[in-house]
N, C-alpha and C positions, 0 to 999 in steps of 0.2 A: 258283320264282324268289323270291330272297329281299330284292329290290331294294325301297325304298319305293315307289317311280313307275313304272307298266309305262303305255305308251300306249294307247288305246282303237282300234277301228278307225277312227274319220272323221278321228285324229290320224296314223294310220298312212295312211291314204288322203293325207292332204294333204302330209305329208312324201315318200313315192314322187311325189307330182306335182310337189314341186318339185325334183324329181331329175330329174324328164322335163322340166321348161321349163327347167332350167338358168341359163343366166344372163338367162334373162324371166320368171322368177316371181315376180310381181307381183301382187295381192292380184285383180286381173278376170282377169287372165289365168290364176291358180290356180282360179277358180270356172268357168272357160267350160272349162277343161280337164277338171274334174271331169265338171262335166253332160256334157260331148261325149263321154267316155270312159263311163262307168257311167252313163248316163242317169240322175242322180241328182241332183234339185233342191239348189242349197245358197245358202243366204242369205249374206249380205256378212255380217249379223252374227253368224254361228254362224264364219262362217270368220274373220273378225275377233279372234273372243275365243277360237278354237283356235289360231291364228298367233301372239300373243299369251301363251297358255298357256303355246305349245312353245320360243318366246322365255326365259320369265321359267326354263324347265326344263333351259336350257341346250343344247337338241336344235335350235334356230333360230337363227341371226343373222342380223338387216337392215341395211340400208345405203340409203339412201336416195339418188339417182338425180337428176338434171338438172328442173329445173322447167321446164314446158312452159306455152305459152302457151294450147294445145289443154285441159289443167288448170287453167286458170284461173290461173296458177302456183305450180300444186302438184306437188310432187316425188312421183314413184311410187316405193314400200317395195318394194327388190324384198329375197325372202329365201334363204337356201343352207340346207341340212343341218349342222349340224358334226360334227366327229368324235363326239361323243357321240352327236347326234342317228343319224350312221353306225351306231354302234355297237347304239345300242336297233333300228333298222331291220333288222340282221343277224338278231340275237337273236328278232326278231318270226319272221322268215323262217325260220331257223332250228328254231323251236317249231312252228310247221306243218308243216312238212315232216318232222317227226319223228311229229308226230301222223296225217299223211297215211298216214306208211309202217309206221303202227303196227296200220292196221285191215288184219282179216284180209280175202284176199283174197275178193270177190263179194259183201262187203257195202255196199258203196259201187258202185253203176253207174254210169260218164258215159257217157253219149250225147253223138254232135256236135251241136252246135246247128243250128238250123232255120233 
């Protein structure tokens, strides 16, 4: 890859999640998604300043949402992929699955899970 910017995994993590909540992803509901899916702790401020990140890299756009009273009223950030952000996602997938199909067969075993 000859790109200056490749995304890391927690940025790849969070972009596939706001591809699964669609039009409600929104900064709690990006992190309650994480943990429930990969049991994987994630602070407000780690995913804050990777949403943030993938924002300023052109792979995010926000839009900010109705103030609720429930908010004190504050408006929830919700955010989408953009085509670029598409694009590096492809590209991510892409590269694994070439490295997947590249190891010789029965050095890699899966088992089902338990």
């Amino acid at each position: 890859m000859s790109r200056r910017y490749q995304i890391g995994e927690f940025e790849e993590i969070v972009m596939l999640t706001i591809c699964v909540l669609a039009d409600q992803a929104y900064g709690v509901a990006i992190r309650n998604e994480i943990e429930e899916r990969l049991g994987r702790k994630v602070s407000m401020g780690a995913l804050h300043t990777g949403l943030y990140r993938l924002e300023q890299k052109g792979l995010l756009a926000s839009t900010l949402g109705e103030a609720t009273k429930k908010r004190g009223g504050k408006p929830k950030r919700y955010y989408t992929v953009t085509i670029a952000g598409q694009n590096e996602l492809k590209e991510v997938m892409d590269n694994r699955q070439s490295l997947w199909r590249s190891i010789p067969e029965g050095v890699v075993q899966v088992y089902p899970a338990k």
